[in-house]
N, C-alpha and C positions, 0 to 999 in steps of 0.2 A: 698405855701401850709402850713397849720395851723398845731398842732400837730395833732387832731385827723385826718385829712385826712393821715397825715403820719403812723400813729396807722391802719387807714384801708387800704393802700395801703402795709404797711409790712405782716398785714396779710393774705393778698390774695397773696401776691410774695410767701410768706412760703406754704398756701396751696398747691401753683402747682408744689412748688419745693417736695414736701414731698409727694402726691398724691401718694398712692401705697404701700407708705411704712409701716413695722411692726408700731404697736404702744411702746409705750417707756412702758406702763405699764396701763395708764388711760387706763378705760370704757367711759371716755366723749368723746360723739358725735361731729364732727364739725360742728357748726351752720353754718347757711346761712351765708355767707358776703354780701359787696355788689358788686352789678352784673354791667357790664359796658356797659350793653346794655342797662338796663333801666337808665340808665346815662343818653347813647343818647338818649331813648328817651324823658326824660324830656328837653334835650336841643332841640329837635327836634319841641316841642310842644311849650318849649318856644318860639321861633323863629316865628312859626304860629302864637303866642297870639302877637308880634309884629307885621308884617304885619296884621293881623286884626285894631291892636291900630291903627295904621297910617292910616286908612280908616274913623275910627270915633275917630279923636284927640279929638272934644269938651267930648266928652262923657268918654274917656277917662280919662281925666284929673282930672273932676267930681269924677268919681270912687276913684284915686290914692290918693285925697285928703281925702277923706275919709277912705279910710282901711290906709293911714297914721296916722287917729287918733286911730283906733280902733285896730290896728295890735300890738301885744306882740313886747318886745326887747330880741332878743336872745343875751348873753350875750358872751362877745369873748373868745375865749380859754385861757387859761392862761399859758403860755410859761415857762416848770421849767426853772430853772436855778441853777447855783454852780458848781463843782465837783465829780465827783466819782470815788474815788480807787479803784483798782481793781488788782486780780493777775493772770498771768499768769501760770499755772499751770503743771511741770514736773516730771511726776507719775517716773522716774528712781528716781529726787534725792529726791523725797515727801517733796516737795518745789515749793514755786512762786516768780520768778520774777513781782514787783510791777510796776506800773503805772497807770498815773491818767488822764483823759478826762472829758472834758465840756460836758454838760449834753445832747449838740445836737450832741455827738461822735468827734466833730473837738478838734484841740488842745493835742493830742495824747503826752504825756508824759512818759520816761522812767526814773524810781524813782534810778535805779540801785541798789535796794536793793532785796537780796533775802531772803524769811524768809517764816517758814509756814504759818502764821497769820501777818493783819494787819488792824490798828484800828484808826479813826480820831480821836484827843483828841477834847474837845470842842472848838469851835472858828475855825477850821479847819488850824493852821498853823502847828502843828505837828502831829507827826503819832506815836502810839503805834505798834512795832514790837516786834516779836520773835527772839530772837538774836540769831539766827542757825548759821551766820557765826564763830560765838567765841565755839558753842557746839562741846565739842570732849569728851573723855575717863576721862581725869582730869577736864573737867571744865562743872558744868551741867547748862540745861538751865535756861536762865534769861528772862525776858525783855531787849528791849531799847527802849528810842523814835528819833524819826530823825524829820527833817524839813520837811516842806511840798513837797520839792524840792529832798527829800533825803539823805541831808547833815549832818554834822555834829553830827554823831548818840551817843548817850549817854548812855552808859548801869547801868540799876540798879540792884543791887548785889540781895536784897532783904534779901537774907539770906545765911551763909558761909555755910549749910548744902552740903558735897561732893556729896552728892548722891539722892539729892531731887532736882525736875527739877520743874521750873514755865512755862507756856508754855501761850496758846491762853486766851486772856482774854479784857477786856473792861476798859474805864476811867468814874468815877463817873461826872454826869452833871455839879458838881461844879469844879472840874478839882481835887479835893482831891485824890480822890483814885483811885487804881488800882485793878480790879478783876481777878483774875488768876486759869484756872485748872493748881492744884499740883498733883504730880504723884513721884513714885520710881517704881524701873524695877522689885522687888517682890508685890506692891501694897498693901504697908503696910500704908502710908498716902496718898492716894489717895483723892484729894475733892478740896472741891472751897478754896480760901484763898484770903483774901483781903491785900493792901500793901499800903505805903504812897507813891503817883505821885511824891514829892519832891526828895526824895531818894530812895524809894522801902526799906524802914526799916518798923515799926510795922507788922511785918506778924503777923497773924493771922486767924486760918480756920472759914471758912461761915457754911460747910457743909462734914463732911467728908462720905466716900463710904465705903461700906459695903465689905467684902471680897470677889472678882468675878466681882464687882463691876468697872466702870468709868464711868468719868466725862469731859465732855468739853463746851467747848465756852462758859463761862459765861458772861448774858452783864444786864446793872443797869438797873431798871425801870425811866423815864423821868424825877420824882423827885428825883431819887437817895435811895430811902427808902428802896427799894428788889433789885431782882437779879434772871433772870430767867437762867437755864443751862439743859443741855442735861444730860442724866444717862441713861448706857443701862446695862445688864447683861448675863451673862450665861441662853442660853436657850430662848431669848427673838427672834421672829420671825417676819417678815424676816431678811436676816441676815446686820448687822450694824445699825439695828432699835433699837430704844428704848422708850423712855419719855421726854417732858418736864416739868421739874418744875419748883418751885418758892421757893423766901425765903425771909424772912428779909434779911438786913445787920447785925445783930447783932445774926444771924444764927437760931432765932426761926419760928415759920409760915412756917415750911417747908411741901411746897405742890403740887404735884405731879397733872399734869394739861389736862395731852393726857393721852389714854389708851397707856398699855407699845404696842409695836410695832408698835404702829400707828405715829411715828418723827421719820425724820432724822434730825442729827445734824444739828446746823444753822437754829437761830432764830432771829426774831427782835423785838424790843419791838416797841408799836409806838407813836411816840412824845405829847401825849396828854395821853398816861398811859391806856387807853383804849382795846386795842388790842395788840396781839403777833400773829405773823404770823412765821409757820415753811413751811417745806417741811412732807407732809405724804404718804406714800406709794401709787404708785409712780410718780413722777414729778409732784404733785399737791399740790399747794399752798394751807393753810388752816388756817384759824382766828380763833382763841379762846379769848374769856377774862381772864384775869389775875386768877380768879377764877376759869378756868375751864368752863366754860357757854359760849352758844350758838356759838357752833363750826361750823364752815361752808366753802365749800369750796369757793375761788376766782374763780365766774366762767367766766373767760377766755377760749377760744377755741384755744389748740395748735395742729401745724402739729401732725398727725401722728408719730411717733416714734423719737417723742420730748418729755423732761420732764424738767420741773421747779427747779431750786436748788436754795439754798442758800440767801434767802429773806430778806433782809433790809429794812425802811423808809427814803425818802423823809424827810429834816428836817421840812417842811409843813404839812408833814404827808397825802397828797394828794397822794402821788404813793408810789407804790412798785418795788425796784429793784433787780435784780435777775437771774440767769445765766440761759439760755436757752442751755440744753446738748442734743444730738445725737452723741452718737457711739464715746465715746473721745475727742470730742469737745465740744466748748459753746463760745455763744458771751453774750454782757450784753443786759438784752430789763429792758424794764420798763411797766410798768401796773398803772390803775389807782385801787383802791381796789374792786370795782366795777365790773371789770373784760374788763372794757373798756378800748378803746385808747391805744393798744400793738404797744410797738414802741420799735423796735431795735434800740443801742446804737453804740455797737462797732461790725465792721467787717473785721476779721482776721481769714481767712481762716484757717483750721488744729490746731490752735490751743485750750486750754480748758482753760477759763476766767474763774474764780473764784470768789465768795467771794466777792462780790462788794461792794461800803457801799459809803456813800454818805454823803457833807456837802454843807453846803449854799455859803461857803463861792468862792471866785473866784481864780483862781492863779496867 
């Protein structure tokens, strides 16, 4: 079975398993899929065009050689491949347990690291984490990176400030730098800040917020040149909704890209610089250009009282990956942007997979 027949069999397994139920928040319809009865009977009919052939072989043959020349080549599916991270996710301690799977779900890895956030650096052999284990009263948060395996985690200081936390953020395509929302518990320096991947020294802010104001998940554009991040505010509807914008690296071109309440956190940028794809109001996937321009939804068709979170690129830039939620839980599927070939990834009953993010590279 090829990917996309696996894309059309998950999504008629999910229709029948969710038939009935509330919707998650979309107004989209579920389209037809396909039916397995006109399945059989194209095999049915096949079957009759063979006995037919074996009556009139010569004539046959004649025919086959000919619509061999004149017949199109459909070209074969193309199989992704690489990794993708992904968190487990524990609303008591608002934290994930990490782990990693090959892109057909096999290969199930437990990274042993727990951390809000997690990020492949380039090359995919280490991971940018949130250093939650070291955060307590005296000590705020940092970064670290670990191996791909989990190992060996390195924390970067970034800066001795006691009371200023670097938290969820992204590594520049060249592997240079690190982008991070900065925050303090009165939100007096709240905003983006970039840092050096060597050591986490030059801080320096992208973008800071406005009083009422935050900010998260900053991640680079494909050649490192901006930096798209989340900003929501007092008053802004519905509730945990906000904007995403854009900015240079060197903090000018700051531009605000969704109407405010139409994002949620968690964006992607995509490998050719062309598209950012978030989450909008609710569990529907949605593309914008960098600019702002021709914003449209991914039209895929999910269960009933299913919604879309958290959307990242394929280093191909051929799919989108992305946590399918119901009621507390989410497993990872992947989508092609087109809205075709829905292919569930990971299946783990009860629990809520997060945050997925994906590299080429293998383990």
């Amino acid at each position: 079975m090829n990917l996309d027949e696996r894309g059309r069999a998950a999504a008629d397994e999910l229709r029948r398993a969710f038939t009935g139920t509330e919707r998650f928040g979309s107004t989209v319809e579920l389209e037809r899929l396909h039916d397995e009865r006109s399945r059989r009977a194209r095999r049915q009919r096949l079957r009759a065009g063979l006995v037919a052939a074996a009556l009139t072989i010569g004539a046959i043959v004649l025919l086959a050689s000919v619509l061999r020349d004149r017949s199109p080549v459909t070209p074969a599916t193309q199989v992704p491949t690489g990794t993708i991270l992904y968190g487990q996710w524990d609303q008591k301690a608002e934290r994930a347990r990490w782990f990693t799977a090959n892109v057909d779900g096999s290969g199930v890895r437990d990274l042993g690291v727990t951390a809000t956030c997690a990020r492949w650096l380039p090359g995919g052999t280490e991971i940018l984490i949130t250093n939650d284990a070291a955060f307590s009263a005296d000590h705020p948060l940092r970064p670290a990176i670990v191996q791909a395996d989990g190992s060996n985690k390195e924390p970067l200081e970034a800066t001795k400030a006691p009371s200023f936390n670097l938290g969820c953020g992204d590594v520049s395509p060249d592997g240079r730098f690190i982008v991070l929302e900065g925050f303090v518990q009165d939100g007096s320096r709240n905003g983006i800040y970039v840092v050096r991947s060597s050591d986490g020294g030059g801080l320096r802010v992208v973008s800071e917020s406005s009083p009422g104001e935050t900010v998260g998940d900053p991640i680079f554009s494909s050649d490192g040149t901006q930096i798209a991040f989340f900003r929501t505010k007092a008053g802004v509807s519905p509730q945990g909704a906000g904007a995403i914008f854009t900015v240079d690296i060197d903090g000018s071109n700051l531009r605000r890209i969704t109407p405010w309440g139409g994002a949620f956190m968690d964006q992607g940028w995509s490998p050719d610089g062309q598209w950012i794809v978030y989450q909008s109001p609710y569990g529907v996937l949605t593309m914008v250009r960098p600019d702002g321009s021709d914003a449209h939804d991914v039209p895929m068709t999910l269960p009933p009282g299913t919604g879309a979170q958290n959307p990242s690129w394929s280093p191909d830039g051929r799919w989108i990956v992305f946590s399918l939620a119901q009621g507390g839980t989410a497993n990872v599927y992947i989508v092609r942007p087109d809205g075709t070939s829905l292919t569930q990834i990971t299946t783990a009953p009860g629990v809520d997979e997060q945050r997925p993010v994906w590299t080429s590279a293998q383990p």
